[in-house]
N, C-alpha and C positions, 0 to 999 in steps of 0.2 A: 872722617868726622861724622859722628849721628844726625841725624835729623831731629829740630827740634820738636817736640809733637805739643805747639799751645793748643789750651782747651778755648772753647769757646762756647757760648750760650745764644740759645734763643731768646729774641727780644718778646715772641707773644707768649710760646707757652713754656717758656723757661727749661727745655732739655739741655743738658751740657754733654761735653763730647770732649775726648781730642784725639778722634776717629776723623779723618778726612776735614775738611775745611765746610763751615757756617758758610751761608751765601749773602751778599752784600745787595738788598732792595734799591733799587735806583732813585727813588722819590727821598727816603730820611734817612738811608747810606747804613742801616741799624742792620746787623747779622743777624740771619734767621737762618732755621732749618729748610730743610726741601720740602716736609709737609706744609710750611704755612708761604709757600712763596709761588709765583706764575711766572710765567714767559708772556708778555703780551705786547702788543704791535702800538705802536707810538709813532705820530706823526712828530718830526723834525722841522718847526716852523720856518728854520734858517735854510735847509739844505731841499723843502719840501719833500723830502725822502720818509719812507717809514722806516723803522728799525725796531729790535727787537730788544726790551728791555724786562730784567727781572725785577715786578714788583710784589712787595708781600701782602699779606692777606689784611693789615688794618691799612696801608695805605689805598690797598682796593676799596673796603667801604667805607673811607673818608672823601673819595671822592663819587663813589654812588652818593651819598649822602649829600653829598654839597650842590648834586644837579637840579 
């Protein structure tokens, strides 16, 4: 049986694909490309652990914004 190939869209700058899979931002869970998204280190207030989460590039400056 084939693979099924869904498309998917960027949530900021709207490229579609259905080449390889969108990446899923950890803050509002929206698929984005690899250009608008980061790896960045998040303190776990439950586990005191950090971990590393991908978030995308408006979730980044809504929270610059908010400090």
């Amino acid at each position: 049986m084939a693979e099924e190939k869904s498309p998917w869209m960027c949530h900021i700058c709207h490229y579609c694909s259905t080449i390889g899979e969108g990446l899923v931002c950890s803050e509002c869970y929206m698929i984005t490309c690899r250009e608008h998204i980061l790896t960045k280190t998040v303190l776990n207030k439950e586990s005191g652990l950090y971990e590393l989460k991908l978030v995308c590039a408006e979730c980044q400056f809504r929270e610059q914004i908010s400090r």
